[in-house]
C-alpha positions as a printed NumPy array, in Angstrom:
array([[-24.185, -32.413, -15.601],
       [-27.594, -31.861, -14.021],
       [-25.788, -29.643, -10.767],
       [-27.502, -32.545,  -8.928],
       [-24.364, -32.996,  -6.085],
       [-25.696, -33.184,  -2.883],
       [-28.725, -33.045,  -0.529],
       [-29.624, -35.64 ,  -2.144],
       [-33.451, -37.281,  -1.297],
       [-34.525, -40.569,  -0.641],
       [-36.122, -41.086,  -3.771],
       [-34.866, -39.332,  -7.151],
       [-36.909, -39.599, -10.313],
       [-35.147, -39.273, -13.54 ],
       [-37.413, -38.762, -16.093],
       [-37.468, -39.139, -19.849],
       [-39.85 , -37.253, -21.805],
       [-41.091, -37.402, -25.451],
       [-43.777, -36.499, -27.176],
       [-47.099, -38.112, -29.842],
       [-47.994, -35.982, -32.722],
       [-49.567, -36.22 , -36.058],
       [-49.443, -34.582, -39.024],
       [-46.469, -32.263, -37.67 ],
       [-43.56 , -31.879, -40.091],
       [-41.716, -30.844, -36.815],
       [-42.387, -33.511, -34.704],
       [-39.129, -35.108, -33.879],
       [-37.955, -31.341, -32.444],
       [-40.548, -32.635, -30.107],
       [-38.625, -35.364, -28.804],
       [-35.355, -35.352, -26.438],
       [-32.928, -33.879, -28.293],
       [-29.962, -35.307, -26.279],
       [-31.209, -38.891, -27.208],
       [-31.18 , -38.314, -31.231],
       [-35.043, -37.095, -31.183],
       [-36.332, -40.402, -29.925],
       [-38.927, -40.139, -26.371],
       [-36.077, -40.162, -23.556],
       [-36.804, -43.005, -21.481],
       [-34.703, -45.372, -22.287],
       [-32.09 , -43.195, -21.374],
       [-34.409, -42.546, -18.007],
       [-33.884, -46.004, -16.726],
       [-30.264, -46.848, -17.691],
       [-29.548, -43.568, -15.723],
       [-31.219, -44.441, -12.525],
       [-29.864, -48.099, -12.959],
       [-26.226, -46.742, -13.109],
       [-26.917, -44.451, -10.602],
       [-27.997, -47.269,  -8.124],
       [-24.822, -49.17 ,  -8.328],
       [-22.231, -49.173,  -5.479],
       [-19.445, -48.968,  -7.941],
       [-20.528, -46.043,  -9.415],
       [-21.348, -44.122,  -6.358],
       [-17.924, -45.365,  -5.06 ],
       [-15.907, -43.804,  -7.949],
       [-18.638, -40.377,  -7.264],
       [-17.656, -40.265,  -3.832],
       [-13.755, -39.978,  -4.554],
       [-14.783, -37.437,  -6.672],
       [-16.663, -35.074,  -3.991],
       [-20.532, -36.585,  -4.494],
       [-21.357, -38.739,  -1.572],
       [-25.152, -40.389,  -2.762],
       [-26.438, -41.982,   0.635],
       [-27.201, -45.339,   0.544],
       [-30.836, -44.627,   1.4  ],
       [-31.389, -42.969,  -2.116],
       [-32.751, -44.889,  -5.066],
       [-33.042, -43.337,  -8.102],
       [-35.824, -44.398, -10.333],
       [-36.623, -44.048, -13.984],
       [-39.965, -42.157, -14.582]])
């Protein structure tokens, strides 16, 4: 979903982003929206933990994504 497929790097940071405001009627908009207006991270780290297991890079190889086993993907 991210058109991330190949040429992959050693390291790959997935990062979750949010936001800290006051007094802003409009402040969850501010947030991720794909994780219900909440700060993103959580969803950061059980990406990269997913992405980091053998399984799951097993099933993405069949399936024309080959992540080398050099790459670690980290939540940032």
């Amino acid at each position: 979903m991210m058109g991330l497929t190949d040429k992959f790097a050693p390291f790959i940071f997935i990062c979750g982003h949010g936001s800290q405001t006051q007094n802003n009627a409009y402040a969850s908009s501010m947030d991720c929206g794909a994780c219900g207006a909440h700060p993103g991270m959580s969803n950061a780290r059980i990406l990269a933990t997913i992405l980091n297991q053998k399984p799951v890079r097993l099933q993405l190889a069949q399936r024309g994504i080959s992540i080398p086993a050099q790459t670690l993907f980290m939540a940032a």
